[in-house]
DOLO-621710 format. One record per residue (C-alpha): residue in three letters; x, y, z. Coordinates in steps of 0.2 Angstrom, whole numbers, padded with zeros to 4 digits, always signed. Layout:
! DOLO-621710
ALAXYZ;...
***
This chain:
! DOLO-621710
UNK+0000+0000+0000;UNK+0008+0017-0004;UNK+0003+0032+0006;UNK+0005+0053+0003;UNK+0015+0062+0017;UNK+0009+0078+0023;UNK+0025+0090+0023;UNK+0021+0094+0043;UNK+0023+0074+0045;UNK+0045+0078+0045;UNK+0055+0060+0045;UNK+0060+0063+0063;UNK+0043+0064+0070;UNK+0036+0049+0056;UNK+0049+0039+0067;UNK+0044+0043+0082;UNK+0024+0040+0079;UNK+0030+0021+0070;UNK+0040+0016+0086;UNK+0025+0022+0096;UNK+0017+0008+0085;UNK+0029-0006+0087;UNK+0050-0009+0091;UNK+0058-0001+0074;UNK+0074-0006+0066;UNK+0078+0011+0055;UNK+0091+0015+0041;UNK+0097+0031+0039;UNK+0090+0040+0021;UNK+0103+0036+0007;UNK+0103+0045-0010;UNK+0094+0036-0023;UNK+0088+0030-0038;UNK+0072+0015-0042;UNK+0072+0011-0060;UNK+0059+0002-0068;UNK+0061-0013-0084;UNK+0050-0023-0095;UNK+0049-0031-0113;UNK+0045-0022-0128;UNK+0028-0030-0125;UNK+0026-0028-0107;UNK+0027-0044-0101;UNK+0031-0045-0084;UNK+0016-0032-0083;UNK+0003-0043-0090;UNK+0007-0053-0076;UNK+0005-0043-0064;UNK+0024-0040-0060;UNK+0037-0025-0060;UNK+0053-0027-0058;UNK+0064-0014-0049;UNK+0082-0009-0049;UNK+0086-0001-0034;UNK+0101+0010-0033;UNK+0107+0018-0014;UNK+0123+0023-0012;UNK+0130+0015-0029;UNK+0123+0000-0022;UNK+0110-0009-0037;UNK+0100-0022-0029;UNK+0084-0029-0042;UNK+0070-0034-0036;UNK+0056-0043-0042;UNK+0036-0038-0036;UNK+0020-0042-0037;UNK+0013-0027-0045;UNK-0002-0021-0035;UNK+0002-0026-0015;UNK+0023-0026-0017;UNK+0025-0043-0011;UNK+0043-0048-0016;UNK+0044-0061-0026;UNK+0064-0061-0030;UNK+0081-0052-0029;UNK+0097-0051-0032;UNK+0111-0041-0030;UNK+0117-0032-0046;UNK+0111-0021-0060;UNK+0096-0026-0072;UNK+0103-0038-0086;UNK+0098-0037-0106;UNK+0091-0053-0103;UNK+0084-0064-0091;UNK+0099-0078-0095;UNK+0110-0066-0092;UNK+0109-0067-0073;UNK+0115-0077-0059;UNK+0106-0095-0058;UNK+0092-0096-0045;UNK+0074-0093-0044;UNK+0073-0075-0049;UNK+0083-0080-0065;UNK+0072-0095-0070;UNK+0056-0085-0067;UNK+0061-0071-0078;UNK+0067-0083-0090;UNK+0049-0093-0092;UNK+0040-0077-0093;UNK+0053-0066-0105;UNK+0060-0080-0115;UNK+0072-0073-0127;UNK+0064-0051-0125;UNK+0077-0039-0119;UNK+0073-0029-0106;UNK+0071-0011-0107;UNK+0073+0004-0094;UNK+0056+0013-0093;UNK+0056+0025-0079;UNK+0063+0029-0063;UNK+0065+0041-0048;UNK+0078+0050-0039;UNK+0077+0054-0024;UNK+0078+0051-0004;UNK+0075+0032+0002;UNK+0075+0028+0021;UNK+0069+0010+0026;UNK+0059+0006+0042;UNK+0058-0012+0048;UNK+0048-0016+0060;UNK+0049-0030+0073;UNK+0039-0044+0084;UNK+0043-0045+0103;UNK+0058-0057+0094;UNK+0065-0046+0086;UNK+0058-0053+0068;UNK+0055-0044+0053;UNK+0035-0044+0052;UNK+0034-0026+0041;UNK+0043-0016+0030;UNK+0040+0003+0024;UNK+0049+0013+0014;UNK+0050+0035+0014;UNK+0055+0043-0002;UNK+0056+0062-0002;UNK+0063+0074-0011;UNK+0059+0063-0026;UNK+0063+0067-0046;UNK+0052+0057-0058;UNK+0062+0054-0076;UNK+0065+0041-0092;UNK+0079+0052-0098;UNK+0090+0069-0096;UNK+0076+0080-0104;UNK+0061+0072-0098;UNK+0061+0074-0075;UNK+0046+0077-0064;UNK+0043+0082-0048;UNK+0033+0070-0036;UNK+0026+0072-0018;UNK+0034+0064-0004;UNK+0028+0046-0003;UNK+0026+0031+0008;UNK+0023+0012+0005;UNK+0021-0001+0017;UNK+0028-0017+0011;UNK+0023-0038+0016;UNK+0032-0050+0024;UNK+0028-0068+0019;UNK+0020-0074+0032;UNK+0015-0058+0042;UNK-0001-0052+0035;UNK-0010-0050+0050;UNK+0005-0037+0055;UNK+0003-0029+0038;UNK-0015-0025+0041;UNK-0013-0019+0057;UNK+0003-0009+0049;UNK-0009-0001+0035;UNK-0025+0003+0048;UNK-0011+0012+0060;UNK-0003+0024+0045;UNK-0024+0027+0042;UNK-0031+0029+0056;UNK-0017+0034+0068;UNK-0006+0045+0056;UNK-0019+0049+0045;UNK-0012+0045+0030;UNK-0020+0049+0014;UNK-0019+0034+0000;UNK-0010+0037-0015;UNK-0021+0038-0028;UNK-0009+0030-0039;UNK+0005+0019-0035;UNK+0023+0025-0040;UNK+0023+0015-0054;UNK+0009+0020-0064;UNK+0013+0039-0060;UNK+0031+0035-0067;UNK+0026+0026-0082;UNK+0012+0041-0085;UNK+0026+0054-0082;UNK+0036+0047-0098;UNK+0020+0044-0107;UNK+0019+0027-0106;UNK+0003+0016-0108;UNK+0006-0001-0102;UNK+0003-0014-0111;UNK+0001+0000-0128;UNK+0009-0016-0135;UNK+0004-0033-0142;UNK+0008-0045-0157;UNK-0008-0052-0156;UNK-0021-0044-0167;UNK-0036-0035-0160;UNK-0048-0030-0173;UNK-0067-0026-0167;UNK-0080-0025-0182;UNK-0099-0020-0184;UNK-0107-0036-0194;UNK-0115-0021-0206;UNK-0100-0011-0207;UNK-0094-0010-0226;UNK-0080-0022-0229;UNK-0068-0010-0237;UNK-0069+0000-0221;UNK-0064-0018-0212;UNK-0051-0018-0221;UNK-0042-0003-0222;UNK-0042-0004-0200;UNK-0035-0021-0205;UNK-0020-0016-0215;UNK-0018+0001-0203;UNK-0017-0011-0188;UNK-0003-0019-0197;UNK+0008-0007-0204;UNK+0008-0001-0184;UNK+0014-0016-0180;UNK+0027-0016-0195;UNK+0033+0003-0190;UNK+0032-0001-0170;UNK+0045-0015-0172;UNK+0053-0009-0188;UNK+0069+0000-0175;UNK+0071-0015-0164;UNK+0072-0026-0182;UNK+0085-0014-0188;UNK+0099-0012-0172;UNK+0094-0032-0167;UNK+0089-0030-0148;UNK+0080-0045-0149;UNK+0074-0059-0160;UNK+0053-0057-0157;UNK+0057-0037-0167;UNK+0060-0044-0183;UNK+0049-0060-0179;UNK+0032-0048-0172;UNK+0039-0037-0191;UNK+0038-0053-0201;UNK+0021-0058-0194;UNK+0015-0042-0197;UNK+0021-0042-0217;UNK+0014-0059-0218;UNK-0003-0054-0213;UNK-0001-0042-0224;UNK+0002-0052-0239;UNK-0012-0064-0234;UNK-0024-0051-0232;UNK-0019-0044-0251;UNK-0023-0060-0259;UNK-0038-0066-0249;UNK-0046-0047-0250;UNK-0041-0042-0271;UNK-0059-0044-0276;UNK-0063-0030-0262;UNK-0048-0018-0267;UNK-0041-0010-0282;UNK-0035-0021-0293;UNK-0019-0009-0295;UNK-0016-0007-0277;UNK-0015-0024-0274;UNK-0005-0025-0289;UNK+0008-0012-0283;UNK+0011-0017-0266;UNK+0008-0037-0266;UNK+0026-0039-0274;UNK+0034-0027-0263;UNK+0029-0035-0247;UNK+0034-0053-0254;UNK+0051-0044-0257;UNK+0050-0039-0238;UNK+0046-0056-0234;UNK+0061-0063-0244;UNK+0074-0050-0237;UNK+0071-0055-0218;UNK+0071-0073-0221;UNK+0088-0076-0220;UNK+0090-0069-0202;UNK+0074-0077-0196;UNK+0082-0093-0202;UNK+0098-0092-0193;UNK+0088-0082-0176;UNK+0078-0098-0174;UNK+0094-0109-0178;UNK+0101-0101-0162;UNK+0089-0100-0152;UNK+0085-0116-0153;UNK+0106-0122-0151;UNK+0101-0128-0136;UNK+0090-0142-0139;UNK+0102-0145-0155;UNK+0116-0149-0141;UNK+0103-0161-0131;UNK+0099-0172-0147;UNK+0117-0178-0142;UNK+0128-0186-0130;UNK+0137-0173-0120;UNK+0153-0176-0128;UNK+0146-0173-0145;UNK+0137-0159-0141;UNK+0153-0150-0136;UNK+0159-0155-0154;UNK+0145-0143-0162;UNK+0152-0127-0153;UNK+0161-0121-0170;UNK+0144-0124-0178;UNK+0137-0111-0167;UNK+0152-0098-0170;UNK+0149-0101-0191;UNK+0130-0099-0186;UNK+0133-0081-0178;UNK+0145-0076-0190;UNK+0133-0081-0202;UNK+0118-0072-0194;UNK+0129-0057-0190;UNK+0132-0053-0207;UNK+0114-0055-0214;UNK+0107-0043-0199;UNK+0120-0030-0208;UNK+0113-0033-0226;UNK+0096-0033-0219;UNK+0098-0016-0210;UNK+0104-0011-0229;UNK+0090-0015-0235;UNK+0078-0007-0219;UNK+0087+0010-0225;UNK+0086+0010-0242;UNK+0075+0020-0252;UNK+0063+0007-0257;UNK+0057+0003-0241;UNK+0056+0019-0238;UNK+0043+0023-0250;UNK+0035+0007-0249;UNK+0030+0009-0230;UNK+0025+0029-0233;UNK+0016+0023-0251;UNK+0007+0012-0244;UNK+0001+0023-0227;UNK-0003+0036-0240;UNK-0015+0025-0248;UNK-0021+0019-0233;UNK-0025+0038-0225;UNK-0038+0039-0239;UNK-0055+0032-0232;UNK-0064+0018-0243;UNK-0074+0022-0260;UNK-0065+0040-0261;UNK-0054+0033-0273;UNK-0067+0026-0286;UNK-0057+0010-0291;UNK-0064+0003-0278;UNK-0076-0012-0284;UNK-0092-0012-0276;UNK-0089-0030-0266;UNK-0082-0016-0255;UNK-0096-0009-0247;UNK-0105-0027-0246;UNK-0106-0028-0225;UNK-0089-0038-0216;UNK-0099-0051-0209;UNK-0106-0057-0227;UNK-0086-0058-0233;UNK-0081-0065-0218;UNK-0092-0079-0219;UNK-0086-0081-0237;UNK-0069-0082-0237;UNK-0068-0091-0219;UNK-0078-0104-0226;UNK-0069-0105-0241;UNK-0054-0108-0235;UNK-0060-0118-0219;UNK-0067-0133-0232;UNK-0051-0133-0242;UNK-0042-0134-0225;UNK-0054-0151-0222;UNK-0052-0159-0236;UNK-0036-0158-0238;UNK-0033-0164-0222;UNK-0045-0178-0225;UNK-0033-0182-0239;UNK-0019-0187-0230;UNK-0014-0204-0225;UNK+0000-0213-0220;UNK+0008-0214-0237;UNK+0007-0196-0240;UNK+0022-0186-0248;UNK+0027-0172-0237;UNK+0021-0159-0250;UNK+0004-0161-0246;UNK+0007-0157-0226;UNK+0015-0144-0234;UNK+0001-0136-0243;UNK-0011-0139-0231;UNK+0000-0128-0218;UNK-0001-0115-0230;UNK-0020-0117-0230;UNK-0021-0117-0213;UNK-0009-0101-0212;UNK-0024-0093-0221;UNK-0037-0098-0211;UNK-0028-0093-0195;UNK-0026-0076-0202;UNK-0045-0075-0208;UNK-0050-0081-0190;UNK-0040-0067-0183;UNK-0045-0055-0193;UNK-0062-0056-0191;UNK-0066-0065-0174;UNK-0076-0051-0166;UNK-0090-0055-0179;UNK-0093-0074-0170;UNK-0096-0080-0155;UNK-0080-0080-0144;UNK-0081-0097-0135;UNK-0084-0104-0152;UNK-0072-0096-0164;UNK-0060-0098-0148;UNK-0060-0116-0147;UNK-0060-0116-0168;UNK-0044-0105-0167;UNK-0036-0117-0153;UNK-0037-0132-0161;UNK-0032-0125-0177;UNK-0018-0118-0169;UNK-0013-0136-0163;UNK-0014-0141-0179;UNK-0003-0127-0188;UNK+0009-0132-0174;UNK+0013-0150-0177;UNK+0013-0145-0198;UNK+0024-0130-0192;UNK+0036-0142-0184;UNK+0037-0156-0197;UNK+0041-0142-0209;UNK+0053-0135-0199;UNK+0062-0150-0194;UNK+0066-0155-0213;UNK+0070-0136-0215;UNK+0084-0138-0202;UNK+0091-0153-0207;UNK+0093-0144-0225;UNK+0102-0128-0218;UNK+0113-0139-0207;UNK+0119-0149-0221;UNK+0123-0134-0231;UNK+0129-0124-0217;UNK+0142-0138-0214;UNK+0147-0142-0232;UNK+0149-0124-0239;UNK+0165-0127-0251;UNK+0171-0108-0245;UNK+0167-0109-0229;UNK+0184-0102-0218;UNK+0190-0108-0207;UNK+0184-0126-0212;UNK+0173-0135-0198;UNK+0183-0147-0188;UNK+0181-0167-0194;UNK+0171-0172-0175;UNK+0161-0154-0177;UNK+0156-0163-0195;UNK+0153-0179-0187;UNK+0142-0171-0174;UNK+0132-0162-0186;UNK+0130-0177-0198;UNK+0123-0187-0181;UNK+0112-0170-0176;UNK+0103-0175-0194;UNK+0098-0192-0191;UNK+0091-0188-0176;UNK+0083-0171-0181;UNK+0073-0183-0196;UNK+0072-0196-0183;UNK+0060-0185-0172;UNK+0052-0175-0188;UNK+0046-0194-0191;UNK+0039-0192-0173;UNK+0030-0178-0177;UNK+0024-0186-0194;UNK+0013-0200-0185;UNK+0005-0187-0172;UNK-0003-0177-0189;UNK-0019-0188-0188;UNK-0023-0185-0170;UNK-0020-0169-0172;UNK-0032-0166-0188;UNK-0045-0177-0179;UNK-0047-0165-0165;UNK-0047-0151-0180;UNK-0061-0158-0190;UNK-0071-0165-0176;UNK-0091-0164-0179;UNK-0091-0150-0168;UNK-0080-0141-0178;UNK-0091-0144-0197;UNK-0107-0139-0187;UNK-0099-0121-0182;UNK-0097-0121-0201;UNK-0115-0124-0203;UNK-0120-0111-0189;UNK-0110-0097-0190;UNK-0099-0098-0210;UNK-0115-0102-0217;UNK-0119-0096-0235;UNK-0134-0083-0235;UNK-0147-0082-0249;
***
């Protein structure tokens, strides 16, 4: 709980009144500074949690807590790392770790100012409460940007000692007459630097009107992802981390999807002028994408073998990063050149013009979202089932191929348009077809693997050459790469049959039906 202090209610006589309250343990104030971190995408905020770097005295200490009550959940001593692997092992590493995966951290906010600690104490002399006094306190999230903030007080828990907190927190209400902060520290610092938590997410959020025309839907649609694109467009270019270029790609390939699956409701010529450009997008951030996910998934390269052999593939993760260090510099090229340039500013242009201005528009366009949706969901929804349906044992991998790229369409269409439907229904649609697209991802990615591996480790010009066991190792990683993309082969029919269960053709019936 966090509390305003009165300027008449001085330190001295604050610590008088506390140990009137109960025995006191008191820190004399130290100069200071609290800095606050998350993800691009605020995930440690979505659940719930903030993570603090405390600095008294030149002293950082991080601290990990529960975003609402303060509870601590963590710390350790030391300055906030770029990513969660990068600090000591122990529990507040591993549960960074499962939340952040492989997202950089990033400074947000913080305060200067004055910090003296109170603990108070049971007839044992046990911790049972903590608060913590800041005055004279500096709001800022850089040089230019600081401001002023009233003196503040906040009581913090003790695991174990609730009872004590609650008579702690009725005591600085009732006896010191303390008036609640309106907003916790946190949220006035992020407001100071005009932050919005949680402004940020790769997952689409579209909300539509069934009547509302479709060339409106789809011109919010297209905006929505060309935010996306220009939001992670500066963390794809310096290489923070490898969700920018990943939440960058997603957004393109949306993009592309929605320009083939929406052409009879757009201009034929826009479609025609920016559906090559964004496949050229597409194609110049493959190669890093490629070699981000062969790192980051080294590790479980190195535990498809026996520990000594696993050592043995430590040059193939140097060439790996030589290799991925070179196309993030030709990518960046590419990010500044001129063509992309005009593409993105092109392409906003078009899209700052609203629908049926332009008369090239056909008019499919102003036929309402919910009759397309239905459409082209079901469309695509019955090739996605038959071709499924299609595939036995004796299947050549192509056809898991093309029905993943089916599949991709769907899941698109689906996102795009699942305000119009019911949301336990089109949820459970969504899930299962996400279960799918998972098992095809994988098979397709495990053959993918094995490919780039065997060329990686056979390029003729390659210097230095990669060391005869390092080439051994690799050769063994293979088998065992195909032995588990086999694996993952014979779990495609179970995972289909959940896909196309009778519960799933019936939602066809009800809610992608065709209308007179």
């Amino acid at each position: 709980m966090e509390y305003l202090l009165p300027e008449i209610l001085t330190p001295a006589s604050l610590h008088d009144q506390l140990c009137s309250f109960a025995p006191l343990k008191a820190e004399l104030p130290r100069e200071g500074c609290l800095c606050y971190f998350d993800s691009f995408d605020w995930r440690l905020f979505h659940q719930g949690l903030i993570l603090e770097e405390e600095t008294l005295d030149g002293s950082p200490a991080l601290r990990l807590r529960r975003l609402g009550n303060g509870s601590l959940l963590g710390s350790v001593v030391g300055h906030a790392p770029d990513f969660a692997e990068d600090l000591p092992p122990g529990a507040l590493r591993d549960t960074l770790k499962e939340i952040l995966e492989d997202r950089r951290l990033f400074p947000l906010a913080g305060v200067q100012g004055l910090f003296q600690r109170f603990s108070l104490l049971d007839d044992q002399q046990k911790t049972v409460a903590r608060l913590v006094v800041l005055t004279q306190a500096i709001g800022a999230d850089g040089p230019k940007n600081r401001w002023r903030l009233s003196p503040r007080l906040r009581s913090e828990p003790v695991r174990g000692y609730d009872r004590e907190l609650r008579k702690l927190d009725r005591f600085l209400r009732s006896g010191l007459c303390l008036e609640t902060a309106p907003e916790e520290l946190w949220h006035i610092l992020m407001g100071g630097a005009g932050r919005s938590p949680g402004d940020y997410s790769s997952k689409p959020d579209f909300r539509f009107d069934p009547a509302q025309p479709a060339g409106e839907a789809i011109r919010a649609i297209f905006l929505q992802l060309l935010d996306s694109m220009e939001r992670n467009l500066d963390g794809t270019i310096r290489d923070l981390d490898s969700e920018f270029l990943h939440d960058f790609r997603v957004a393109i390939r949306r993009t592309r999807a929605a320009l083939s699956q929406f052409k009879g409701l757009m201009p034929t010529t826009v479609v025609e002028r920016f559906h090559p450009e964004f496949a050229w997008l597409g194609t110049i951030t493959t190669p890093v994408r490629d070699l981000d996910v062969h790192l980051l998934g080294f590790d479980g390269y190195r535990n498809l073998l026996p520990p000594k052999q696993s050592s043995d593939l430590a040059p193939l993760r140097e060439r790996l990063m030589a290799h991925q260090r070179t196309a993030q510099r030709q990518l960046a090229e590419e990010l500044a050149s001129p063509r992309f340039r005009k593409i993105l500013a092109d392409w906003r242009a078009w899209l700052a013009k609203p629908p049926f201005v332009d008369l090239s528009w056909p008019e499919s366009a102003a036929l309402p979202v919910a009759k397309v949706a239905n459409a082209r969901i079901r469309r695509i929804l019955r090739r996605a089932l038959r071709e499924g349906a299609a595939i036995d044992d004796g299947s050549p991998p192509e056809d898991l191929h093309e029905l993943r790229k089916t599949c991709k369409k769907l899941r698109y269409l689906l996102e795009f348009f699942q305000s119009l439907y019911p949301h336990d229904k089109i949820s459970a649609l969504i899930r299962s077809l996400k279960e799918l697209q998972d098992n095809l991802g994988e098979f397709q990615d495990l053959e993918v693997h094995a490919q780039a591996l065997r060329a990686i480790a056979m390029m003729p010009t390659a210097e230095p050459p990669l060391p005869p066991e390092t080439l051994l190792a690799i050769g063994q990683l293979i088998e065992r790469l195909r032995e588990h993309q086999q694996q993952v082969r014979t779990e495609f029919a179970a995972r289909f049959a959940v896909f196309a269960a009778p519960g799933k053709r019936r939602l066809v019936r009800q809610h992608f039906r065709k209308e007179p």
